[in-house]
NUMAR-933978 format. One record per residue (C-alpha): residue in three letters; x, y, z. Coordinates in pm, whole numbers. Example, Ala and Ser with C-alpha at 12.3 -4.5 7.8 and 13.67 -1.06 7.14 Angstrom:
BEGIN
<r rest="Ala" u="1230" v="-450" w="780"/>
<r rest="Ser" u="1367" v="-106" w="714"/>
end
This chain:
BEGIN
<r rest="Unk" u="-819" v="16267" w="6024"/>
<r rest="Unk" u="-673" v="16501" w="6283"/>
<r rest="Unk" u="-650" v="16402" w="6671"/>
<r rest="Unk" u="-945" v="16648" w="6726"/>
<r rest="Unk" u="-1165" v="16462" w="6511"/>
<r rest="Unk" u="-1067" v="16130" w="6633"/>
<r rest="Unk" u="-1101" v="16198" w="7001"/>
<r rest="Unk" u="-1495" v="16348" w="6888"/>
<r rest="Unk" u="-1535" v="15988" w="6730"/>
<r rest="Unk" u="-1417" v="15792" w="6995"/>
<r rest="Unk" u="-1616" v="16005" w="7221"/>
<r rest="Unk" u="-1961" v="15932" w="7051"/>
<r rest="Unk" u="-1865" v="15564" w="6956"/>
<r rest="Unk" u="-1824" v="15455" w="7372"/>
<r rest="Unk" u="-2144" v="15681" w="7450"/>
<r rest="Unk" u="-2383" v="15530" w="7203"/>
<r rest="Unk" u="-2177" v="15179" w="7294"/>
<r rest="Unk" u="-2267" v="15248" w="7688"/>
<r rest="Unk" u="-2591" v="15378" w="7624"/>
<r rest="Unk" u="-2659" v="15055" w="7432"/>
<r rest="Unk" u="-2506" v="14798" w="7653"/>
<r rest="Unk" u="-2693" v="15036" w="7952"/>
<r rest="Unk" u="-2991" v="14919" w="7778"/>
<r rest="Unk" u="-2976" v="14577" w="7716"/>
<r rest="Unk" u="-2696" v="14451" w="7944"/>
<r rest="Unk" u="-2664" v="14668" w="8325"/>
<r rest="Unk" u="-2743" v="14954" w="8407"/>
<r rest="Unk" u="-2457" v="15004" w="8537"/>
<r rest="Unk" u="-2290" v="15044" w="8178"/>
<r rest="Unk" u="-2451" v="15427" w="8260"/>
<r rest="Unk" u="-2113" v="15457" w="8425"/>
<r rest="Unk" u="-1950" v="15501" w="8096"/>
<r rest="Unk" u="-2112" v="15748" w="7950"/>
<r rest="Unk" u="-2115" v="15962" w="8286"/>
<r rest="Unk" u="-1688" v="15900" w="8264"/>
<r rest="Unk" u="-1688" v="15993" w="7906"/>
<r rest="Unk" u="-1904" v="16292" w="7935"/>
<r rest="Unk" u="-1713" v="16412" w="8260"/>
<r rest="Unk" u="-1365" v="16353" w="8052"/>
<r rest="Unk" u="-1466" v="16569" w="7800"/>
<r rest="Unk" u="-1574" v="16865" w="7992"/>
<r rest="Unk" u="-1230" v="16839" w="8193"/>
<r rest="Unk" u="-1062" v="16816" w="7861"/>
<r rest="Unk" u="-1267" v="17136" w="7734"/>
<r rest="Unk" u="-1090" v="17341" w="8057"/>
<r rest="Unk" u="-752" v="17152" w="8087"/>
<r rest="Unk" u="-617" v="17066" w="7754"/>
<r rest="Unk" u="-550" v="16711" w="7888"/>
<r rest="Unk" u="-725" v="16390" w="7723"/>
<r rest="Unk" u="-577" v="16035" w="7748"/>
<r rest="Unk" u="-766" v="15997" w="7425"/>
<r rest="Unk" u="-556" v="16190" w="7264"/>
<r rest="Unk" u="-242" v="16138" w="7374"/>
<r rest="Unk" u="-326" v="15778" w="7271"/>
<r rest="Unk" u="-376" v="15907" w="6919"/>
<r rest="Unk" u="-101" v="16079" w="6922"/>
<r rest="Unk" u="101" v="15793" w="6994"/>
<r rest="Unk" u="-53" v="15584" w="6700"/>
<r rest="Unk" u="91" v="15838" w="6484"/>
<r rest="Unk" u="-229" v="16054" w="6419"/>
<r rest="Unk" u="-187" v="16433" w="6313"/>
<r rest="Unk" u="-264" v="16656" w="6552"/>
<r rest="Unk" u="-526" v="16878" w="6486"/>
<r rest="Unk" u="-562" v="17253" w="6663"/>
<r rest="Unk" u="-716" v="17131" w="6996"/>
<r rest="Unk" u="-506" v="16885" w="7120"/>
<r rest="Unk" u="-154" v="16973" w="7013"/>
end
């Protein structure tokens, strides 16, 4: 798995987790996935995602994205 793929993952794991816990907990859990959305569209334009450089640090490859 390349750092690409893994920030993707981790991306749709905490929206479906916030949309979930938005659901059944607060609705303030919403929060989340507006923070997670707006990170990725940053990402998109900057290059720069803490995601990833968290990856990186765990010794994931890096992928063509996020190098």
């Amino acid at each position: 798995m390349t750092i690409d793929r893994a920030v993707m993952a981790f991306a749709g794991i905490m929206i479906l987790l916030s949309l979930a816990l938005g659901t059944w907990v607060s609705g303030w859990w919403y929060l989340l996935t507006a923070f997670v959305g707006l990170n990725l569209i940053q990402a998109s334009f900057t290059g720069f995602c803490p995601a990833a450089m968290g990856f990186r640090k765990l010794g994931i490859q890096p992928g063509t994205a996020f190098d």
